[in-house]
C-alpha positions as CSV (number, residue, x, y, z in Angstrom):
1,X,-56.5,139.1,-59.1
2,X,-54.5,136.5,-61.3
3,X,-54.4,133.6,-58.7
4,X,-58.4,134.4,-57.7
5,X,-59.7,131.9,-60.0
6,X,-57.6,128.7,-59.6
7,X,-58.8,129.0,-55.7
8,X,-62.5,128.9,-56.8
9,X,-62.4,126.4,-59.5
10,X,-60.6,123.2,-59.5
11,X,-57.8,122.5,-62.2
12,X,-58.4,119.2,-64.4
13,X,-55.6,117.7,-65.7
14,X,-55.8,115.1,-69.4
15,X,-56.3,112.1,-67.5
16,X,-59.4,113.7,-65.6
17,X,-61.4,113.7,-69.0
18,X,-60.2,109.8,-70.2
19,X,-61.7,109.0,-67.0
20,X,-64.6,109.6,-68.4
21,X,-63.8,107.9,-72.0
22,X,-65.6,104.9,-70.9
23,X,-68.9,106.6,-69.9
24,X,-72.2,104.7,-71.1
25,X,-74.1,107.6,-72.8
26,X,-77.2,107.3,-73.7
27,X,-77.8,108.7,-77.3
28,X,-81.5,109.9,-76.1
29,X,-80.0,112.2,-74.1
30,X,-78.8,113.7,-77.5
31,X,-81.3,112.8,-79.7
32,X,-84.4,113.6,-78.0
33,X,-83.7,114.9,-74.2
34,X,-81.6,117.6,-75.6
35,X,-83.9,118.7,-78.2
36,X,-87.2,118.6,-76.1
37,X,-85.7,120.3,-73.2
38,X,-83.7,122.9,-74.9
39,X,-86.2,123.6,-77.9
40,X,-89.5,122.7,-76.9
41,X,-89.2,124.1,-73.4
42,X,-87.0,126.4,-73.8
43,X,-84.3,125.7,-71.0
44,X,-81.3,124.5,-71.6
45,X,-80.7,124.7,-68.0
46,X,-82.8,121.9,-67.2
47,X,-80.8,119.9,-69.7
48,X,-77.2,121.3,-68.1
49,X,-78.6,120.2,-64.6
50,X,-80.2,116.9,-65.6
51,X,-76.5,116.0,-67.2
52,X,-75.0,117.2,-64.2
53,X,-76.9,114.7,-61.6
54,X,-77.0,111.9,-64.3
55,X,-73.0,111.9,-63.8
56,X,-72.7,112.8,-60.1
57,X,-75.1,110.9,-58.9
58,X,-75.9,107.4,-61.9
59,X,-78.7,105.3,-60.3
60,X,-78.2,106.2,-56.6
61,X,-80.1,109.6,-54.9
62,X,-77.4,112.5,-54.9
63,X,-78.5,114.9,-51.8
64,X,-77.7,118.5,-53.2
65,X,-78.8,121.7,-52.0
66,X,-79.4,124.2,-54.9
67,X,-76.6,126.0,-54.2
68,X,-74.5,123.3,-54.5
69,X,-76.1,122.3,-58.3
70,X,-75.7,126.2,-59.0
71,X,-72.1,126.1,-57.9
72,X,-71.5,123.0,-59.9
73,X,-73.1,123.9,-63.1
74,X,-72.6,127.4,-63.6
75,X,-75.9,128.5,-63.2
76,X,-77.5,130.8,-60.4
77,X,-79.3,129.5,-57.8
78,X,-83.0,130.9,-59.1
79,X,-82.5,129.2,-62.5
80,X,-81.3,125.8,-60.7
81,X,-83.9,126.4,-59.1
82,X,-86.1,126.5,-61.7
83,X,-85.0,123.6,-63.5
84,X,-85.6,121.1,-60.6
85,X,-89.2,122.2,-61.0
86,X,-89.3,121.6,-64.3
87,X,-87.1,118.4,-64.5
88,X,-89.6,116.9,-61.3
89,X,-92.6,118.1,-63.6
90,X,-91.2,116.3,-66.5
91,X,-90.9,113.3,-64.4
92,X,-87.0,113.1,-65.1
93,X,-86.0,113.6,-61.3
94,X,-88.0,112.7,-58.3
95,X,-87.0,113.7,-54.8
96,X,-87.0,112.4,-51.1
97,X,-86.7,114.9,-48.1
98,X,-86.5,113.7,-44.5
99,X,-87.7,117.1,-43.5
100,X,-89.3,120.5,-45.2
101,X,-85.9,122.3,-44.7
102,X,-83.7,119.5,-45.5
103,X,-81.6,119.3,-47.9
104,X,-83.3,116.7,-50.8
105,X,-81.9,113.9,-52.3
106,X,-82.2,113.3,-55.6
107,X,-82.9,110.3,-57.9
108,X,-82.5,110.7,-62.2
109,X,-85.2,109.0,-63.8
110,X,-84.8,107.6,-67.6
111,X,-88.5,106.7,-68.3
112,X,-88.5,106.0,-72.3
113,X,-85.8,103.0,-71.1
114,X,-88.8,100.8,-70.9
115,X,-90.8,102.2,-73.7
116,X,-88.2,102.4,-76.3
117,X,-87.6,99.2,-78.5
118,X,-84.4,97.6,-78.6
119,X,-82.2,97.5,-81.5
């Protein structure tokens, strides 16, 4: 099925990635997030999904269902799953649901910006 994959994921094009040229990364998120998450834990999905909703979502909640983060990130659904937990544990997300069932909204936390002295 030749044409089965452009249907399922979207085509970028050069000037979708110097959007992005501009982007205020953190270097913790390198330096120390990466390492911690990814060595020290052992999941490098947490890191994946924490990198994901830093960019869709910046300082404002982002309302994704698991799926939607599993979709989105390449993972499966159980391991998305999974690093939610972990990333809420680790105090790098926290969440707000209107109901049990609904779908949450979530908020990226960057704790160490208020610890870490400034250059």
């Amino acid at each position: 099925m030749p044409g089965l994959w452009h249907a399922v994921a979207p085509c970028y094009t050069l000037y979708d990635y110097t959007l992005y040229d501009n982007m205020d990364f953190d270097p913790y998120f390198v330096d120390v997030l990466m390492p911690d998450l990814v060595g020290h834990e052992r999941s490098p999905a947490a890191y994946i999904v924490y990198l994901y909703l830093w960019r869709s979502a910046g300082k404002r909640p982002l309302q994704a269902s698991y799926a939607t983060i599993a979709l989105e990130t390449g993972l499966s659904k159980i391991t998305a799953q999974r690093a939610i937990a972990l990333l809420l544990r680790r105090h790098l997300l926290s969440v707000e649901r209107a109901s049990a069932t609904a779908v949450p909204k979530y908020t990226v936390q960057r704790p160490w910006l208020g610890r870490l002295p400034r250059a």
